[in-house]
VOPAGU-2260 file (C-alpha; in pm, 1 decimal, decimal comma):
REM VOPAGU-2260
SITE   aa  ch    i         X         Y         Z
SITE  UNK   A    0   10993,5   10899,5    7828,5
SITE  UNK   A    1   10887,9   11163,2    7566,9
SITE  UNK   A    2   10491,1   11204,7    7497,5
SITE  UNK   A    3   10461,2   11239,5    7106,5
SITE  UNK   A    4   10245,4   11582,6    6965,7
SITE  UNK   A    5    9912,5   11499,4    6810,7
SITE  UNK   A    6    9983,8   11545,7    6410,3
SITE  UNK   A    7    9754,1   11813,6    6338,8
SITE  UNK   A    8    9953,0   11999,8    6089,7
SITE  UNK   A    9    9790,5   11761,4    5849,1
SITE  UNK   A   10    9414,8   11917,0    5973,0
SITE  UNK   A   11    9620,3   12256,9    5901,5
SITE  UNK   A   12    9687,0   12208,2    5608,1
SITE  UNK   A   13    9387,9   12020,7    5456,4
SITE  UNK   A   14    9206,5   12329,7    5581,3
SITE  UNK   A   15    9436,1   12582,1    5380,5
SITE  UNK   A   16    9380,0   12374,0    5061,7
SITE  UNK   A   17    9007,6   12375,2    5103,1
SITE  UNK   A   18    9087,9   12775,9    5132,2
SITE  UNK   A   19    9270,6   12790,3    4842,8
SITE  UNK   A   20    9030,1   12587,9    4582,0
SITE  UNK   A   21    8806,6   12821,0    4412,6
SITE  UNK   A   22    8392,3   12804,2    4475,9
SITE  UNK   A   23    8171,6   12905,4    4226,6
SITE  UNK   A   24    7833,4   12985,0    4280,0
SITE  UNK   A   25    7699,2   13054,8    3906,3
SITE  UNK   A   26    7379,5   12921,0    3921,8
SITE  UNK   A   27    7312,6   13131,7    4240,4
SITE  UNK   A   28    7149,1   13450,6    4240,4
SITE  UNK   A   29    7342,1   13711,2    4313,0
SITE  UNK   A   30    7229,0   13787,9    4657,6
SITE  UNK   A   31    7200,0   13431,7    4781,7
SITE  UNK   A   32    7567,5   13428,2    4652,1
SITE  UNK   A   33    7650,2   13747,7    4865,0
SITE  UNK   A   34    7480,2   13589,2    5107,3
SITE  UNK   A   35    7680,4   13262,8    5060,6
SITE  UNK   A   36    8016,4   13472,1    5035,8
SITE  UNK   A   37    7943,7   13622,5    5303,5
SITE  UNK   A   38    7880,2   13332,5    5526,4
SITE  UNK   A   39    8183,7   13162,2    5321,3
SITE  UNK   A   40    8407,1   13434,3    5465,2
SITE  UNK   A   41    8266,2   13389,5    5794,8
SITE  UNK   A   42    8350,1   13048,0    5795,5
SITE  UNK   A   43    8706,1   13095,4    5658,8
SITE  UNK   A   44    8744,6   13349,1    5933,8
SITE  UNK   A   45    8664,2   13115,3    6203,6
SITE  UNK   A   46    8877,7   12842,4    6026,2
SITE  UNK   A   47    9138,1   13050,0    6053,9
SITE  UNK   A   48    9070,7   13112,5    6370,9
SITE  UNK   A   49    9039,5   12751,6    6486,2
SITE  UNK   A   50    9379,3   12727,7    6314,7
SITE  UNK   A   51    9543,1   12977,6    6456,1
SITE  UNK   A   52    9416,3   12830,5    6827,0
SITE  UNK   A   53    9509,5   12511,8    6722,5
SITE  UNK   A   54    9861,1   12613,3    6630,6
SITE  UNK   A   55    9854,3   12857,6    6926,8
SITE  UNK   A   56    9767,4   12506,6    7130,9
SITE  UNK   A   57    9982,1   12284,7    6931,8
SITE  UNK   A   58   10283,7   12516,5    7015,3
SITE  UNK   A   59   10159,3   12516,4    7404,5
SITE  UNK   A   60   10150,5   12151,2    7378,5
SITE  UNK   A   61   10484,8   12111,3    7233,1
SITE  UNK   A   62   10620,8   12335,3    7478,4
SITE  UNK   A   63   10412,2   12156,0    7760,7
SITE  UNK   A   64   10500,3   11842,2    7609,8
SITE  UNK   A   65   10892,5   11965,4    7602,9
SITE  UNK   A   66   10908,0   12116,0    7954,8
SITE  UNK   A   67   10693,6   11748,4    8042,4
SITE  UNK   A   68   10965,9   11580,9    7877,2
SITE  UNK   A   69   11223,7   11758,7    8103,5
SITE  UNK   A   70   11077,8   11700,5    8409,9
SITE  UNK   A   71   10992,8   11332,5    8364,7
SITE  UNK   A   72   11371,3   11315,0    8242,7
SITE  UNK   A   73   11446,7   11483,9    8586,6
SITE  UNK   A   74   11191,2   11268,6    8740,3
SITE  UNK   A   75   11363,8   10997,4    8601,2
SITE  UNK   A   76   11687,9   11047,8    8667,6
SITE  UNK   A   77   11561,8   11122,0    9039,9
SITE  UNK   A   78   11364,3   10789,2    9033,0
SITE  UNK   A   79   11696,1   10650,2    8931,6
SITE  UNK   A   80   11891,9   10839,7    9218,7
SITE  UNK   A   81   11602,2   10760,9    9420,9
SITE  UNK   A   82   11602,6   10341,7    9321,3
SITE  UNK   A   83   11994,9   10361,8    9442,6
SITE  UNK   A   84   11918,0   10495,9    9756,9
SITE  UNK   A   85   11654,9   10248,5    9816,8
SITE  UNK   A   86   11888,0    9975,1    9722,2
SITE  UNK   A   87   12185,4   10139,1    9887,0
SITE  UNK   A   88   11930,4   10197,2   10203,5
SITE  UNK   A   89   11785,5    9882,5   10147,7
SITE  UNK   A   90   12119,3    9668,4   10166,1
SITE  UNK   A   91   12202,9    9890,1   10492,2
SITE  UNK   A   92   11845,8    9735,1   10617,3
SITE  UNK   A   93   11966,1    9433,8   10557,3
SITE  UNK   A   94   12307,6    9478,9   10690,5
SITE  UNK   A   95   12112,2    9621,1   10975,4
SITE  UNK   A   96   11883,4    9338,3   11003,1
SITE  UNK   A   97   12211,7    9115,7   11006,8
SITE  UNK   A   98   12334,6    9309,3   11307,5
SITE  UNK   A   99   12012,7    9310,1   11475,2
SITE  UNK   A  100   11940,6    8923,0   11409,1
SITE  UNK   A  101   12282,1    8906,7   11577,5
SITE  UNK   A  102   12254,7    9145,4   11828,4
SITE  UNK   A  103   11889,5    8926,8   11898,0
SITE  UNK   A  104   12098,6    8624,8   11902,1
SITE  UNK   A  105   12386,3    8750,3   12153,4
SITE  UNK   A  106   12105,7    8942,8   12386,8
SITE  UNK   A  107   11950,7    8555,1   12390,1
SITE  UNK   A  108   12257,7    8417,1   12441,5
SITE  UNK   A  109   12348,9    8682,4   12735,2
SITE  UNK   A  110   11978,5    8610,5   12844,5
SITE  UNK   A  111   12090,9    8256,6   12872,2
SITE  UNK   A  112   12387,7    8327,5   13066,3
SITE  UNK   A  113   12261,2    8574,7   13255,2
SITE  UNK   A  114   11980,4    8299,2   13374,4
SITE  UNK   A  115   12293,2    8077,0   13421,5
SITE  UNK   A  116   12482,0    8316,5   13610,0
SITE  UNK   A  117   12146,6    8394,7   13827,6
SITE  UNK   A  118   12080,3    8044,4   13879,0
SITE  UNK   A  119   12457,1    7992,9   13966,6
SITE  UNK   A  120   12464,5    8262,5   14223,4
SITE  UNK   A  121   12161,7    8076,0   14396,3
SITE  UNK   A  122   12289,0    7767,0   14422,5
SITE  UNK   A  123   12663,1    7994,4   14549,4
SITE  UNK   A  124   12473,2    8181,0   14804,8
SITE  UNK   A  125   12310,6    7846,9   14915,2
SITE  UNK   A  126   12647,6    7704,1   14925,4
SITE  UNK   A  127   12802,9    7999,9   15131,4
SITE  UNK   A  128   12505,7    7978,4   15360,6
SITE  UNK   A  129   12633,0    7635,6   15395,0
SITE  UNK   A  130   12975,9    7684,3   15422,9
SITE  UNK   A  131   12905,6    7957,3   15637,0
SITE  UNK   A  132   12746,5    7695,9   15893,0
SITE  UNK   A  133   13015,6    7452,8   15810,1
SITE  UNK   A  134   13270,4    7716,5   15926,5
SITE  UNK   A  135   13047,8    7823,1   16229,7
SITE  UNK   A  136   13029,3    7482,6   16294,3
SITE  UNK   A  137   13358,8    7374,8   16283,7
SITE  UNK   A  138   13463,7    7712,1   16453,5
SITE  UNK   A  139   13300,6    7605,3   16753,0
SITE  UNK   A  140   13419,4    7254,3   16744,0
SITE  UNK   A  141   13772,1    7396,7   16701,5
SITE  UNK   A  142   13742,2    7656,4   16962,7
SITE  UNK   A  143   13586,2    7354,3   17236,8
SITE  UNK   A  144   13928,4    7177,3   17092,9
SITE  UNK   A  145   14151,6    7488,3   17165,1
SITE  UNK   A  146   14005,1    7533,1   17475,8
SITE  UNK   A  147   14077,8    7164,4   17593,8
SITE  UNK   A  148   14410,4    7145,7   17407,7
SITE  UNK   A  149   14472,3    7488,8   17642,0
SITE  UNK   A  150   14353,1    7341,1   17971,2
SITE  UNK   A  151   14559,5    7024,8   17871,7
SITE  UNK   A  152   14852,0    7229,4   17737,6
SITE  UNK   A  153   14776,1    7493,5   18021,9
SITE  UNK   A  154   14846,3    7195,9   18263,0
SITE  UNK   A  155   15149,8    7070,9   18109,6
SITE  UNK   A  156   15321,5    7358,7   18085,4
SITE  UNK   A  157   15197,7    7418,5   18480,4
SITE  UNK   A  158   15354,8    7097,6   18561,1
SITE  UNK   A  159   15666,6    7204,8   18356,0
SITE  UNK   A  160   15725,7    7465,7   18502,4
SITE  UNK   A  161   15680,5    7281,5   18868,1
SITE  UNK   A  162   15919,2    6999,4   18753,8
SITE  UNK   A  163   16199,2    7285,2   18623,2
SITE  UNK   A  164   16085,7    7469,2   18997,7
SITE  UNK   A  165   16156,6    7189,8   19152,7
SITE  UNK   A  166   16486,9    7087,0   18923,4
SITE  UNK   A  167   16582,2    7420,2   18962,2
SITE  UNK   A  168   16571,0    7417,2   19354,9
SITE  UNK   A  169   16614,9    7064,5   19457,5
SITE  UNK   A  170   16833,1    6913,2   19151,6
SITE  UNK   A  171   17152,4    6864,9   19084,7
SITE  UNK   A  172   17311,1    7145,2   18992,2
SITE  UNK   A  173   17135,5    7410,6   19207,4
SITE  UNK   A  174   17196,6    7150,9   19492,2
SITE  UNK   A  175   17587,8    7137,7   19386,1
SITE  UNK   A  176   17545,7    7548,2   19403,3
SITE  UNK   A  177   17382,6    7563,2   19748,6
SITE  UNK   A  178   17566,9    7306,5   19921,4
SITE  UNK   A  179   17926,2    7332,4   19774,6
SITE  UNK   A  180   17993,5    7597,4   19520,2
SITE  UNK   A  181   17824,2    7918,0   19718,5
SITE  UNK   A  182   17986,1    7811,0   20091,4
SITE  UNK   A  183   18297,1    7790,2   19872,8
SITE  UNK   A  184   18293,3    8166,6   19743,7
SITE  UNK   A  185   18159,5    8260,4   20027,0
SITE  UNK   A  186   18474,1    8157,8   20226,9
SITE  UNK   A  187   18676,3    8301,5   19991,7
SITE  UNK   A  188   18544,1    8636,0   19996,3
SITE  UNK   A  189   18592,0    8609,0   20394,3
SITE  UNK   A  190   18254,2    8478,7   20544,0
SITE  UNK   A  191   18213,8    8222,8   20761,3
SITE  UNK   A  192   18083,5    7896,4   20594,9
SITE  UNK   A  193   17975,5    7550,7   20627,6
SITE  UNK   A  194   18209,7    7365,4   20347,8
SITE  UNK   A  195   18166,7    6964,4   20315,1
SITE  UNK   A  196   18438,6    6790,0   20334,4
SITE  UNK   A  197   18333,8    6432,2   20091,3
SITE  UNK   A  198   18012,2    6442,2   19806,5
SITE  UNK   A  199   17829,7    6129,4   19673,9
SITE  UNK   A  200   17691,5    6202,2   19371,8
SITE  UNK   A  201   17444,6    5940,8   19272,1
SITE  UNK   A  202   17486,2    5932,2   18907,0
SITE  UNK   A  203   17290,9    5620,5   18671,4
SITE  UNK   A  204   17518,2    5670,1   18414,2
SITE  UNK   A  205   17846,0    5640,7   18671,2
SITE  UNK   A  206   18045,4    5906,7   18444,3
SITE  UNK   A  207   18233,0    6171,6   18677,6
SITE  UNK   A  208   18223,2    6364,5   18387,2
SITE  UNK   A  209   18119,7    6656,2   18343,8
SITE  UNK   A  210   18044,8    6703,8   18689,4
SITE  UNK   A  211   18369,3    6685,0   18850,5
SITE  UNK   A  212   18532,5    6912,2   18602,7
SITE  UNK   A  213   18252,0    7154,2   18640,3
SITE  UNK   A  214   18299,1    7217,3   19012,4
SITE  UNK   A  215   18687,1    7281,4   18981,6
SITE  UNK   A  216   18584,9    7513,3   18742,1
SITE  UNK   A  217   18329,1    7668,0   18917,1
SITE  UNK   A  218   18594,5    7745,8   19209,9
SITE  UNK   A  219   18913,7    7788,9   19056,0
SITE  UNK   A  220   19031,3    7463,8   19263,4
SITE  UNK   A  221   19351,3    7242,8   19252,6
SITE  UNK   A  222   19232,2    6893,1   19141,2
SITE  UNK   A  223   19323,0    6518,2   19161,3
SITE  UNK   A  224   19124,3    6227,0   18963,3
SITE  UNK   A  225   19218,7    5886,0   19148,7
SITE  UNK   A  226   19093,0    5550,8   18970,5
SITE  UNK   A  227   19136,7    5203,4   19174,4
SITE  UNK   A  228   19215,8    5045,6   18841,6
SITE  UNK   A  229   19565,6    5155,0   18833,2
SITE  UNK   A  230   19664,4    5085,4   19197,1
SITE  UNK   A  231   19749,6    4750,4   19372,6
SITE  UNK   A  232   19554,4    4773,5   19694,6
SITE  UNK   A  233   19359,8    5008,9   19912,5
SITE  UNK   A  234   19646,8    5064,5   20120,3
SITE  UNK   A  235   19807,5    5225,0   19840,1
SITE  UNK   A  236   19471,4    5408,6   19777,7
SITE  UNK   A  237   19495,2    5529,0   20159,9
SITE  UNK   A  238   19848,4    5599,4   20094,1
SITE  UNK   A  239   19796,2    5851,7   19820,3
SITE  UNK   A  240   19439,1    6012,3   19873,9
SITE  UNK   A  241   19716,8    6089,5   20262,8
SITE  UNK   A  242   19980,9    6251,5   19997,3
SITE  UNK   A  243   19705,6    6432,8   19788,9
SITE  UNK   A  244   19551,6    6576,2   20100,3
SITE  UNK   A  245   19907,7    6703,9   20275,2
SITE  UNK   A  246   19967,4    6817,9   19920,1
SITE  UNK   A  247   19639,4    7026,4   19908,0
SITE  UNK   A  248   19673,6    7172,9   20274,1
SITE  UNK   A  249   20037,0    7317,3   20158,1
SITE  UNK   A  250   19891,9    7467,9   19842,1
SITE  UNK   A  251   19573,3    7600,5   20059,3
SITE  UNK   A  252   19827,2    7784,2   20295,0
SITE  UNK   A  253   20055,0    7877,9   20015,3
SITE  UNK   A  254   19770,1    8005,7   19778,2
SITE  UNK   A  255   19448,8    7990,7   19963,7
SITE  UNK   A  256   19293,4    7752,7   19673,7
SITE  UNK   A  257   19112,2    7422,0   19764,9
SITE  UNK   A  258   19121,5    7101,5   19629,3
SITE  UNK   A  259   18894,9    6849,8   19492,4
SITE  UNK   A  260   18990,8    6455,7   19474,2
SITE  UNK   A  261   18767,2    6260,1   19283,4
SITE  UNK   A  262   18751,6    5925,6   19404,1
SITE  UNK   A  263   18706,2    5742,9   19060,5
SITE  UNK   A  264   18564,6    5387,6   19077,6
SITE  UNK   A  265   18587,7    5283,7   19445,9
SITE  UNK   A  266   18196,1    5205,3   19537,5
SITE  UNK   A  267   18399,7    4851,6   19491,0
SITE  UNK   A  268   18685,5    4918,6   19732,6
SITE  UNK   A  269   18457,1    5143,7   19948,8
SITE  UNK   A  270   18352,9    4820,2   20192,1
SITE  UNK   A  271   18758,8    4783,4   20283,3
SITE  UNK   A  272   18894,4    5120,3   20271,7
SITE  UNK   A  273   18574,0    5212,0   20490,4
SITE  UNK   A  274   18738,0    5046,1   20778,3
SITE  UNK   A  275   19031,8    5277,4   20780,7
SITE  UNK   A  276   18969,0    5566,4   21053,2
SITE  UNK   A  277   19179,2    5790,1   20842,8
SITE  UNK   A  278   18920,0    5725,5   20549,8
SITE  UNK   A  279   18644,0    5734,1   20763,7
SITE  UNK   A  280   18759,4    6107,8   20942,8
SITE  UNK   A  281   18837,4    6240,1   20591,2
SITE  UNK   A  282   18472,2    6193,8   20495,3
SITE  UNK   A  283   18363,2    6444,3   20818,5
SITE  UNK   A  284   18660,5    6660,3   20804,4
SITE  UNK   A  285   18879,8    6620,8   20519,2
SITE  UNK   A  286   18796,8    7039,0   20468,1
SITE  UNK   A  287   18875,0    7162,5   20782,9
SITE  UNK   A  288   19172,3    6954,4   20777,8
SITE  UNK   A  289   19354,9    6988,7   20431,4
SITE  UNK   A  290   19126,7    7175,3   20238,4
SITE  UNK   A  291   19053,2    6909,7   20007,3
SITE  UNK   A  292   18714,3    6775,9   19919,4
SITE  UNK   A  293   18630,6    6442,0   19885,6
SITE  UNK   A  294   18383,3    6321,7   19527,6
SITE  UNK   A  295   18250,8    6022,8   19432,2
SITE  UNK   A  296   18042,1    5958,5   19133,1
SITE  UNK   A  297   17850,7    5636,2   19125,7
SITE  UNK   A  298   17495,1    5466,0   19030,2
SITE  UNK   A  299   17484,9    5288,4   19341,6
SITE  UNK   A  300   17209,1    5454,2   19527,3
SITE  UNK   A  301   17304,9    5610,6   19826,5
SITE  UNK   A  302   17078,8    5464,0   20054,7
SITE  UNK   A  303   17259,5    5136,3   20013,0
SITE  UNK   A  304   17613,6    5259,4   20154,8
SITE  UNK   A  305   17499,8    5559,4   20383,2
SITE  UNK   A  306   17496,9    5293,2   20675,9
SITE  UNK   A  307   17877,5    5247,5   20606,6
SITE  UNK   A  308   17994,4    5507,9   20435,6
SITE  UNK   A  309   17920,2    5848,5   20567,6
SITE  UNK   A  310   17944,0    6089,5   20333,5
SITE  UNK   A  311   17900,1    6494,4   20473,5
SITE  UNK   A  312   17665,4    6579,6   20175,0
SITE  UNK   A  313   17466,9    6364,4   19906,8
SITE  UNK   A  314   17317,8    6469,8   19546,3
SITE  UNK   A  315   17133,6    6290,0   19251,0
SITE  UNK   A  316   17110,4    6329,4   18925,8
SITE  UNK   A  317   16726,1    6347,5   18834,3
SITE  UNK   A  318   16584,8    6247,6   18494,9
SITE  UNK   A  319   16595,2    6622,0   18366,6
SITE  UNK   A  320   16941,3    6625,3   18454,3
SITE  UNK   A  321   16989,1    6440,1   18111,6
SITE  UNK   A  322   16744,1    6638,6   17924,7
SITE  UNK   A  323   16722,3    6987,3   18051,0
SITE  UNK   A  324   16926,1    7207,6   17841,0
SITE  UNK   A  325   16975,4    7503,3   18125,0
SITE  UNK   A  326   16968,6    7307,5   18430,4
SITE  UNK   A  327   17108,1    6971,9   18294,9
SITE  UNK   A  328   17444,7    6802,3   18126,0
SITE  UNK   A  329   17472,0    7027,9   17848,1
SITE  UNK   A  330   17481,5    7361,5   18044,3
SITE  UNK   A  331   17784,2    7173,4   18254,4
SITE  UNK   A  332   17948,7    7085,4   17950,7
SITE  UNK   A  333   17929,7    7365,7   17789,9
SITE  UNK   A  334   18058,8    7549,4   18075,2
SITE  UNK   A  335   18389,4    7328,7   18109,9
SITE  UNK   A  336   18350,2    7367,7   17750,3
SITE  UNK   A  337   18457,3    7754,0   17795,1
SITE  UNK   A  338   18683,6    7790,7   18056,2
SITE  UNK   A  339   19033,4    7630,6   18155,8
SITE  UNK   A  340   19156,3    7464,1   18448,5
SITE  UNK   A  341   19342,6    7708,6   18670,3
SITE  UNK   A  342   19398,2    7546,2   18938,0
SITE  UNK   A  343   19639,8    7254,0   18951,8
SITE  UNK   A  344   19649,7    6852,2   18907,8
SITE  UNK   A  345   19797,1    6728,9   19215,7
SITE  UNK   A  346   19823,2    6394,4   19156,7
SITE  UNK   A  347   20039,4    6443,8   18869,2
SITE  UNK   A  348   20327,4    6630,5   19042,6
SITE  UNK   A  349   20295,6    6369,5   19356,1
SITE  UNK   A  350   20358,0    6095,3   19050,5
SITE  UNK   A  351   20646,3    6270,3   18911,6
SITE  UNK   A  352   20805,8    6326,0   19279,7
């Protein structure tokens, strides 16, 4: 934007013309027109005087106006630079404003959630304090439970372990130990002992084995296995259980081993052979006399043939028998299991004979 000079070289030169054109005075005297001159040259001084100041300010304006010019062009051009900053500034306000309206809208948001979250870790400490009291609670009920399961189990176990004493002392196979295998070894390693010379074992299931086998085992004994079924009569059962026992006294005396003779199925034939005084002596002293020991397995209980048949020692299988795994069947079976007979079956080389 450019300001425009005042047009007074127009004024100028309007001036200079009225200088130029020629003023006569004749009808003036010729002092007034001294006089007049005078002042007429006065005048034309000081109009050229007022011209030359208003050329000497004309040329100030123009250079004013000029150097105005300039600056308002520089001024403008600033303004310009200026109005693209602002809009430049103005769409990073915006931009800003953007980002704050969001970050306004996410810090509500969070303010939200964080009033969510407080709320929600309330109602979780209210539930912990609960569950806390549930846990206490059921803490104590379980501990009053564990405490009465112990006493029960406590008990149990205490009876266990009484029953297993007590199967372990007075059962089967300790009582087979104690009252047959021990005197056994013991006379064998030169001590005096008490030997019986017939066992009843009073068995519900009425199966010799593993029993029998287990005690020949046990003492490295000759053996013999004798079933009524397969004889005619109990004379011929006297007759051979008389063979069996010469047989064992000659292979006593000839290797110092016992024998066992298990009398298989004769709780039927036991009320007729019973009458025989060579049965009846064998019972007492079939072990001082041959060396061999009478067995019979049976479920009869004993109590109801003691009065006729009297055996030197009597055993019975208890319940645990069945089910204990150290004391009972298994740990017999799995002992015969193991080892081999070395002693001999008698019977079977009186048969061939």
């Amino acid at each position: 934007m450019k300001i425009n000079a005042i047009n007074k070289l127009n004024s100028i030169s309007y001036n200079r013309n009225i200088k130029a054109k020629q003023i006569t005075f004749g009808h003036y005297l010729d002092s007034e027109k001294y006089s007049k001159e005078q002042r007429l040259s006065s005048l034309d001084s000081q109009i050229s005087n007022v011209n030359s100041r208003i050329w000497s300010d004309e040329y100030d304006f123009n250079r004013m106006s000029s150097s105005l010019d300039d600056e308002i062009e520089s001024a403008e051009n600033e303004l310009d630079a200026s109005e693209n900053k602002v809009a430049k500034l103005k769409r990073k306000v915006d931009n800003k404003e953007d980002d704050i309206y969001d970050l306004e809208s996410e810090g509500y948001r969070l303010q939200n959630k964080a009033e969510e979250n407080n709320k929600t870790i309330k109602q979780l400490g209210i539930n912990k304090k609960n569950e806390i009291e549930k846990i206490r609670q059921s803490n104590n009920e379980l501990q009053q439970k564990l405490t009465a399961d112990f006493q029960t189990t406590s008990e149990k176990l205490k009876y266990s372990h009484e029953n297993s004493v007590k199967s372990a002392i007075g059962g089967l196979k300790n009582s087979l130990i104690q009252k047959v295998i021990n005197p056994i070894i013991q006379s064998m390693e030169g001590n005096t002992s008490e030997i019986p010379s017939s066992i009843y074992i009073e068995d519900e299931t009425n199966i010799p084995e593993p029993i029998f086998s287990w005690l020949v085992k046990q003492t490295d004994s000759n053996y013999a296995k004798l079933h009524t079924v397969n004889l005619k009569d109990e004379k011929q059962l006297i007759s051979l259980i008389k063979k069996i026992s010469i047989l064992a006294a000659r292979k006593y005396e000839e290797t110092g081993t016992r024998t066992f003779t298990l009398l298989g199925d004769v709780e039927q034939s036991i009320s007729s052979i019973i009458n025989s005084k060579f049965f009846k002596d064998l019972l007492i002293n079939s072990e001082k006399l041959y060396h061999n020991i009478l067995v019979l397995v049976s479920k009869v209980p004993y109590s109801e043939i003691m009065n006729t048949s009297n055996f030197a020692t009597n055993v019975k299988a208890e319940k645990t028998f069945y089910t204990d795994q150290k004391l009972g069947r298994d740990s017999l079976v799995e002992f015969v299991s193991k080892h081999q007979y070395l002693g001999e079956d008698l019977l079977a080389k009186i048969l061939k004979r």
